[in-house]
Each structure stands twice: as C-alpha cells, then as structure tokens.
N, C-alpha and C positions, 0 to 999 in steps of 0.2 A: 463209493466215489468220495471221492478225499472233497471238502466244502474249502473254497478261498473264504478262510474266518474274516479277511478285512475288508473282502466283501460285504459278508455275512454281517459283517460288525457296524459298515456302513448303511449296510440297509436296514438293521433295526434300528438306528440312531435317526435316520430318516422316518421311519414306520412311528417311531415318537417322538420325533419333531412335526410330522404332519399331523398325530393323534391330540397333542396339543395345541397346534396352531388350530384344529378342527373345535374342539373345546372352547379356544380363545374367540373362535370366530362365531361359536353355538353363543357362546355370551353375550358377542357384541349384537349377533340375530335378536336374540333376546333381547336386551335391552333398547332395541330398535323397535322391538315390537310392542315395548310394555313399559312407556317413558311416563317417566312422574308428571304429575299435574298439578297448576296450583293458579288459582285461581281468587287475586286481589280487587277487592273492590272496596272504593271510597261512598262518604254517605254524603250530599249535597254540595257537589265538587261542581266546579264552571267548566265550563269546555274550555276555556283558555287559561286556568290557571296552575297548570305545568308548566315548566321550564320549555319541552319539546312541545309544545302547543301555546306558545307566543307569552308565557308569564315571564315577570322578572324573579320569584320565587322561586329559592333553590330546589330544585329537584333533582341533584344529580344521577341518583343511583335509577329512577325512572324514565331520567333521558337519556340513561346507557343503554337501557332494554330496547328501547326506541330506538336510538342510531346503530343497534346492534340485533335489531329486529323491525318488525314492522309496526307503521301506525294506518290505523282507519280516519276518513275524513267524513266517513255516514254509518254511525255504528248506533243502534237505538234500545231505548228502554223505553218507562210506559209513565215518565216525570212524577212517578209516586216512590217512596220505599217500598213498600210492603208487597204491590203487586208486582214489582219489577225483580225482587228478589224470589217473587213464585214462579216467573220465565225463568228467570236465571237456574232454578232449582229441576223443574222439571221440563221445561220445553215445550211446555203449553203456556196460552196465553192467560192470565189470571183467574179471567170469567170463568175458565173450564176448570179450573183446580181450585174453587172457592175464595181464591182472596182475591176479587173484581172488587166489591166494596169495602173488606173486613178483614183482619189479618185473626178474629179471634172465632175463628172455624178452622179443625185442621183442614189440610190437606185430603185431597177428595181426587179420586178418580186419575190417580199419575203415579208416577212413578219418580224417585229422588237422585237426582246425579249420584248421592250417599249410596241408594240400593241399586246402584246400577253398578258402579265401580266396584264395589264391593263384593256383588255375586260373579265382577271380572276378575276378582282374586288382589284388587285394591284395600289397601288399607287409607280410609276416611277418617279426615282428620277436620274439624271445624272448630276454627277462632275467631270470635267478634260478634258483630251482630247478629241477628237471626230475626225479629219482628213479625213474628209469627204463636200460631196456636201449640205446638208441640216443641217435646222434648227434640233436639238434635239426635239423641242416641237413640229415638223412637223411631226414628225417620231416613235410618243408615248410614248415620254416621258412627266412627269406632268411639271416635273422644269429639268433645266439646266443651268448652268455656268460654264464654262469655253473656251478654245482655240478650235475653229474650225477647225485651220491649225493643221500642222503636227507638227512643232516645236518653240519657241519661247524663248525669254530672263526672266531668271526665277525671275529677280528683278523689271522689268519696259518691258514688250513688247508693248510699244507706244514711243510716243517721249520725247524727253531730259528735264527732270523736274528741276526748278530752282535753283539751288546751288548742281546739281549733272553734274556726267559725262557723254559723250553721250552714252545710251545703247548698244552695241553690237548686230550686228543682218547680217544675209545675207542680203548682197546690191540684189540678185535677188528676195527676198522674202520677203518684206517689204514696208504695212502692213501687220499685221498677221492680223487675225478674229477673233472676241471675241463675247460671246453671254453673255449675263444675260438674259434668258427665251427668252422671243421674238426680243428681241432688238439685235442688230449688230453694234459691236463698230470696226470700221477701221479708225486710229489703237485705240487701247482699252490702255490707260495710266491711270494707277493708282493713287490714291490720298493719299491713305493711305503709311507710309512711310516704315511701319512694310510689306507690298506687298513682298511676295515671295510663286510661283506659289502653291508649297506643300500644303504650309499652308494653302491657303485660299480655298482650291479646299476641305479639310477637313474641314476646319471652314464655310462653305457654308452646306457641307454634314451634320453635328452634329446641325445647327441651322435649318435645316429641320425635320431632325427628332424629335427636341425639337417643331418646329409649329404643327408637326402631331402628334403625341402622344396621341392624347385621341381620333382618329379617331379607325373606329372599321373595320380595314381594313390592311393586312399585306403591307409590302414596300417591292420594288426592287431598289436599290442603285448601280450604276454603278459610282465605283472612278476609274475615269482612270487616274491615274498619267503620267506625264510628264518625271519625273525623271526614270534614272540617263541617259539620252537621252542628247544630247550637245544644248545648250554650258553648260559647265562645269563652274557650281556657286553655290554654298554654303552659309552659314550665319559662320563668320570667327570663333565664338566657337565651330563648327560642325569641321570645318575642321581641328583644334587644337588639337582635340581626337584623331587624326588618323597622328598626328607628328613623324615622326622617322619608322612608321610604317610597310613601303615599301621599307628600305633603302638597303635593301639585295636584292632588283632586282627579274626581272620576273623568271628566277628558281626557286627561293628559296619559293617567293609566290606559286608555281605553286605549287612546290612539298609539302609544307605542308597543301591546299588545299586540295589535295590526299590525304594525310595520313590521313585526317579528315573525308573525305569521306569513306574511307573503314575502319575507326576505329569507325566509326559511322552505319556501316552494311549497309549505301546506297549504295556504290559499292561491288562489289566481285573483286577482285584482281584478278582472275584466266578469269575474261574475260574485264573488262575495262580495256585495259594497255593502256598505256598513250602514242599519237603516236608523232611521230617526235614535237618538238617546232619547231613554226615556229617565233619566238621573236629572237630577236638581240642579240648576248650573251652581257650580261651588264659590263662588263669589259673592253669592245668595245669604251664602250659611254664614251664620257669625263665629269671629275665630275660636268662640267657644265650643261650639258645632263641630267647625271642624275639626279642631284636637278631639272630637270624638270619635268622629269619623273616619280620622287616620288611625286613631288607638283600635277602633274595631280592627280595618283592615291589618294591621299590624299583627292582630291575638290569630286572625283568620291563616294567615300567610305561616306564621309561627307555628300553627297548626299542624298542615298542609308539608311543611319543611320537617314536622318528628316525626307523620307519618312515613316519608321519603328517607328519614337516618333510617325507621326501622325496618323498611323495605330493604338497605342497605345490610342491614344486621341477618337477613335471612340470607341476602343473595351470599353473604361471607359462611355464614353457615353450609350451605350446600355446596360451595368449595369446598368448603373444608371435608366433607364426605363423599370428596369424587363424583357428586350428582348435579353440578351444574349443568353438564354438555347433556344428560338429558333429564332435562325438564319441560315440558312446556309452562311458560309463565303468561299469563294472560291480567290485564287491569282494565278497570273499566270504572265506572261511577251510575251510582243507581239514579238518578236525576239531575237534571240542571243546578246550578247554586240555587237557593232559598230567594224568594225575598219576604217570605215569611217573619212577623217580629211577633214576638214571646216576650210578654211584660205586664205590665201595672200588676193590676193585684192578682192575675191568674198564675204568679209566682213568686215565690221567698226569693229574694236577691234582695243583696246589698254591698257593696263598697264596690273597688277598681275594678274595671273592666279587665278579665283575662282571668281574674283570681276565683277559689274554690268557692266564693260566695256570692258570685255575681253572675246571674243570666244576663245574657245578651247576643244579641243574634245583628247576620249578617248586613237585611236591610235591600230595600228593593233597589236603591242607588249603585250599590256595591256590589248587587247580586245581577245588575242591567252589565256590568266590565266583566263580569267573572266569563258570563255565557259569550265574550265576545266571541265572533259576530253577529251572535243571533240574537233573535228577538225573544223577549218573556224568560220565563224562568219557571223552578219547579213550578207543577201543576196545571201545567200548561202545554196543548200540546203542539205549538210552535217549535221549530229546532231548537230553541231555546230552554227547555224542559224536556225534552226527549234527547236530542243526540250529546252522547258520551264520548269523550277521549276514550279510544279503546285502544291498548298497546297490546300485541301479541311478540314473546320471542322466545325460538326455540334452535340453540344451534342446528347447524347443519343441515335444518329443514328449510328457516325462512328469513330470505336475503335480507344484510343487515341494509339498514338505511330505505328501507323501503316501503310505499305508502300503499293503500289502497283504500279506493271509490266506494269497494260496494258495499250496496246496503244490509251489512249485519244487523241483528236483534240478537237480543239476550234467549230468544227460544230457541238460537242458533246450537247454542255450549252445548246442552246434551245431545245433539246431531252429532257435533263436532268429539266429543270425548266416547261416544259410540266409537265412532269412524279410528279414533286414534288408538283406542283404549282396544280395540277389535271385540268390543263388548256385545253381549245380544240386549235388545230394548224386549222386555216382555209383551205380549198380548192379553195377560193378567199376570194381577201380583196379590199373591196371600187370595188367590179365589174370587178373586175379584175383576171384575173386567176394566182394563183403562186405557185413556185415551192414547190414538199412536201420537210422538212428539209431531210437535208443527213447523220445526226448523229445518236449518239446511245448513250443510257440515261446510264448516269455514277452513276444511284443510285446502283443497282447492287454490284457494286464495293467498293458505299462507305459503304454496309453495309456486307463486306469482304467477297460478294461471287466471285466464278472464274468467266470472261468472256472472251469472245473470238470475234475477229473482222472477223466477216464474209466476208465484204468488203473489196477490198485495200482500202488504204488513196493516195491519190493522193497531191502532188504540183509542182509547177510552179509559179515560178517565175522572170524576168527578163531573166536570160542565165542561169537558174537552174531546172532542172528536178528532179523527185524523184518519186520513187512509192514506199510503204511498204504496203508488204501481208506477214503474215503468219512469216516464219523466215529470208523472203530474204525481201533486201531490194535493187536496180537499182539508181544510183545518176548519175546524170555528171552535169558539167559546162561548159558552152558551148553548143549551139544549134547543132551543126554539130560532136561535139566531139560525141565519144565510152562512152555507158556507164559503170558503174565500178559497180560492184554487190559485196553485201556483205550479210553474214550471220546473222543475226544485233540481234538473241539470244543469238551467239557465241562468236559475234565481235562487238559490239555494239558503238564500238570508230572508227570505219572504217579502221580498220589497216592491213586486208587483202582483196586484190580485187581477188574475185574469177570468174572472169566476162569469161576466157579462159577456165575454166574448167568445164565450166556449160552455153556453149550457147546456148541449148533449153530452160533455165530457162529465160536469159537477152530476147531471142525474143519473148516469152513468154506474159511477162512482159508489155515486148514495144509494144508489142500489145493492150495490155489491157489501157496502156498512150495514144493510141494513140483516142482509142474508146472513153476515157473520154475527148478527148481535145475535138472530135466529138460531143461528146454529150452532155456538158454545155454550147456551146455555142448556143446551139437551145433554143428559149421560150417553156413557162410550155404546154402541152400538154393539 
C-alpha cells in the first residue's frame, strides 16, 4: 500500500511538535513543582518602618514585592534574635531546640529548613546572620558567609586597619565569629575597603546564584541581614537622603506613619487606635538633643534604605537568570525595633554618629514610632516586640496587592517549605529521634483561601509571657506579675485589658502556658 508521504510528513511534524510541546510542558510541571525559595530577614526592624507598612523610608524594591504580592497584618516571632531564628530554622518553638535561653548550645532534637531542602534535592545557600552555636555548613547548608554572633560593626567587625579609626564594638563581645563555608575567622577583619556588612552578605548571595545556574536543581537562599540592628552605620550618601527628614520629632513621625497605614487599608481605624506614646515629648529635648536625635533616626533609615537597594540588586539578579516567575520570596524581621541602648564604657566608640567608629543605637523614643502602632518593643511580648512585617510573593500563586489577617509564626516556614518544596519532614535524623515541626503551612493563605489556627501560639521570652488563641490574647511582663488579656480581633494594639472581666478566660489560658512550658521542655517522644 502506497503511504500519502504528506500525510505521513504531517503526522510526524506533529508527533514532534507534541513531543516537544510535552517536554516543554514536563519543564514548566517541574518547575511548578520545585520553585526556588528565599527567604529575607531583617534584624530589629519596626513594624512600620517599610515604605508598604506606613514609613516615609524608601523601600521601593520591598513595596513592589508587597503590592505585587501579599502582606500579613499578624505574622509573629518570639521579640528576641536568636530564639526567633531557631523557629525560623526548624519549626519548633526555641524551648524545644535549645535556644529558649542561649544561642551557645547547638541545635538539639530538630531538624534544619538547610537539611530538609537539601535531602529534597535543594541546593542551600545561607548569607548573613546566623547567632547561633554551629557552623551553617554543619547544619545543611551548601555554602555560608557571614556573622555567627548576634551583632557586629557593619564597616570592619575585626581589628583596626591601617590608616583608619579604631572600629567600634562591645568591650564584652569582642571577637565576633565569622564564617566563609567551613572556616572561622575570630576576629574576621576585612580587606576590601568598599566592606559594609549589607552589601557583601548580597554580593556573596548573587555570585552564588550566578556559580549555580546551570545546575538543574532549585535553591534555598537564607539572607539574613544584619541591619537596621546597632550600632548605627551607614555609607554617608545613604544617610544624606534622609536629611531634614525627622526634624518634626517622634509625634509627628508617629502620627503620619498612621495616617499612611490606614490610608493604605492595612489598618482599620475603628480598631487599631493608637495607645499612650511612650517617647519624650520633643520639645522637652534641647536642640542639641535633638540634632541627635534626628541624626540617629537619619543613620537608622539610611540603613534600612541599603538593605532595600540590595534587596533590589537580587531581585535584578534573578531576572537576569529567568528565575523570577518562580521564586517564592518571603521577608520578615526577627523582632520589634530595639529600644535597647549600647554605651558608656561597655564600648569603644568615639566620633560621628553613622561612622566606623561610633556605636549608637536606636533608643526607646525611636524605637516606640518604628513599632507603630503597637506597644513596647524588642523583648517584649506585647505586639510590639513580637509581630513582624511579613511580605510574601510569588508570581502566579499569590494575588498581587493582597493582605492577610492570619495569625502566622516563624514555626510556620518549615510547614510551609515542606508543603511547597513536596519535601518529607523526617521522624529522625542521623539516628536520632526529633521533634515533629509545630507549624502550619502558610500556602493556604497564600493562595487567598481562609485559615484558621487551631492551636494557640505560645511565647516566652526573658520576663515576657504571651499566649494567642482564637480572639483572646493573655500578655504580661514580669514572671510573678497578673496577666493583662486582651481581645486582639477587637483591640489589637492592646489598649484595653479585660483580664477583670473575664477570669475564667485568663486561668483558662494560663493553664494551657503552663502545659506548654511542660511540654517543650521534654525530648521527642
């Protein structure tokens, strides 16, 4: 039988046109299934000192992610660094993985976002902080560079380089820990002259991604910045933008932070009201004061703004590699702003505030605007110290411009990078039995459906208590203190304590604090 060839000819040009289009579409399966991850965080960041969350501080490149993704309005941490980066890390709450009091125990009894990704065929990549007992590359990650300790001098955290001034640094804390991959620099002194922490914790992140690139295997990226965390230093054009800025004093910031917020639809007026300032009225300060005062906020903002270019500098990066459309990008901040102040003689500093040889920190006046509109600040477990700007965006999963209520925690991520990552969470790891995480996967959410936290959230930290269920929420300060209950759907800035009128709810409550203090501090079962 004689074959019509242009038949014949059209059906195999189809047969591979469909062969490819099938190929094309096995890719795009794939890369649906197995999207990059990355995961920024800032170190003593206010809940309102974004651009998309009511600042006048440029943020551009973080308020695109936002209006081109989602923001949270109750997203929590545990108002410390070190314990809040051990949720973040394994999805247990601190207690259970040893860093409840101490960052210089390793890790115990969990399991690392690093070794999770990782055995899902992720390549782990970790830039910036860490504030903890071990190596990164001990702990599942591929690469790592940066600050081991908690905090350090953002120009030179080693010693005094030849024709400069002597760095600034806490006299009890000094050396800091440095890693590049396996190695341990105590103290780690820079050579490059252009060194400032930001930048190179990025310029490390972007020249990894460019080494991996033709590898055929998604990344997990952990930037954990340093900034806007003290001492207070900047690069002097950064802090030049932001001149004149502040000169109207902490009311006046306060108050048009707020108008920003609720003329932006992230507050509602009718329940965030704005409770007592607890700042110094500025008319108080002598004008000598205050040029200090605006000079802090100025170095702080200045900050804040080079973390945001180099936030910028990645997001152009993974354009440039075809890997924007899929990423998940997630930001967040490990506690409230400071008002912690670092000085006299517990540190070497000396001259202008911003520069390589001066410590100076944020201040409890400064740090009352930042957390608008809550109350307190790190350390504390008022919203003020616990909830974090949390931006999540990921094209094509979650709607740009769009907000959500519910209450995340940082034990949430490794629920969530399971869930996305199609990863298995082990039952042991290396022989060893550990706990199951205690979060709950924030994909749900990000693809605008309702959720609902079954669990309370529990913290603890230092002399701060807190439990959130449902609409109530139980705070106090002070271990022996009464705790102060609040409705925190209705009242959500803590401005009414209904602890008198509801004390089957408070003992309630405090029972349920009490069973979890019981119960994380037992090994995995």
């Amino acid at each position: 039988m004689q074959l019509d060839t242009t038949t014949t000819s059209l059906g195999i040009i189809s047969l591979l046109c469909f062969s490819a289009c099938s190929d094309k579409q096995k890719e795009a399966n794939q890369q649906q299934e197995d999207p990059n991850i990355i995961m920024i965080s800032a170190d003593d960041l206010g809940w309102s000192d974004l651009g998309c969350y009511g600042s006048e501080i440029e943020t551009p490149n973080l308020d695109s992610l936002a209006e081109n993704g989602m923001r949270f309005t109750r997203f929590y941490n545990t108002s410390k660094s070190f314990p809040s980066r051990a949720c973040l890390l394994t999805g247990l709450y601190a207690q259970q993985c040893g860093y409840g009091q101490s960052h210089d125990n390793p890790i115990s009894n969990a399991v690392t976002l690093g070794e999770v990704l990782k055995k899902a065929g992720y390549r782990t990549l970790w830039a910036g902080k860490h504030h903890g007992a071990e190596k990164p590359v001990n702990i599942g990650f591929d690469r790592y560079y940066g600050l081991k300790d908690g905090c350090c001098n953002y120009f030179n955290p080693g010693d005094q380089r030849e024709g400069e001034g002597k760095p600034a640094h806490k006299k009890w804390a000094y050396p800091r820990e440095w890693c590049i991959d396996d190695s341990l620099y105590t103290p780690f002194t820079p050579e490059a002259e252009d060194f400032y922490t930001t930048d190179y914790f990025t310029n490390y992140s972007i020249n990894w991604l460019e080494q991996y690139k033709n590898e055929d295997k998604p990344f997990f990226l952990y930037l954990a910045y340093t900034a806007p965390h003290d001492p207070l230093m900047a690069w002097p054009e950064d802090i030049a933008r932001y001149e004149g800025e502040f000169d109207g004093g902490y009311q006046e910031v306060r108050q048009r932070r707020y108008k920003n917020q609720l003329k932006s639809g992230l507050l509602d007026a009718s329940l965030h009201k704005l409770p007592e300032p607890a700042f110094t009225p500025w008319d108080s300060l002598s004008p000598e004061k205050q040029a200090e005062q605006e000079k802090i906020m100025e170095v702080y903002a200045a900050m804040i703004d080079r973390m945001d270019q180099n936030i910028g500098r990645l997001l152009r990066k993974l354009k440039e590699l075809g890997e924007a459309e899929n990423t998940l990008i997630m930001f967040a901040s490990d506690n409230g702003a400071s008002a912690e102040v670092v000085g006299g003689s517990s540190v070497v500093s000396s001259g202008e505030i911003g520069t390589l040889t001066r410590w100076a920190s944020l201040g409890e006046n400064w740090a009352n605007v930042s957390n608008t509109p809550f109350r307190y600040y790190k350390n504390y477990s008022y919203e003020g110290g616990i909830n974090t700007p949390f931006i999540a965006y990921w094209p094509e999963h979650i709607e740009p411009n769009s907000k959500s209520d519910f209450p995340g925690h940082f034990i949430d991520l490794m629920a969530t990078a399971v869930d996305i990552a199609g990863a298995k969470y082990p039952e042991k790891f290396e022989g060893e039995k550990i706990h199951p995480y205690e979060g709950k996967s924030l994909l749900p959410a990000f693809q605008g459906q309702s959720m609902k936290r079954e669990k309370p959230l529990f913290f603890q930290w230092s002399d701060g208590r807190a439990l959130h269920m449902g609409k109530w929420k139980i705070v106090k300060e002070g271990v022996d203190n009464p705790w102060k209950l609040y409705n925190i759907d209705k009242d959500p800035t803590e401005t009414t304590d209904l602890s008198d009128k509801n004390p089957d709810v408070v003992n309630r409550l405090d029972s349920l604090h009490r069973q979890w203090r019981t119960r994380v501090q037992k090994a995995p079962e």
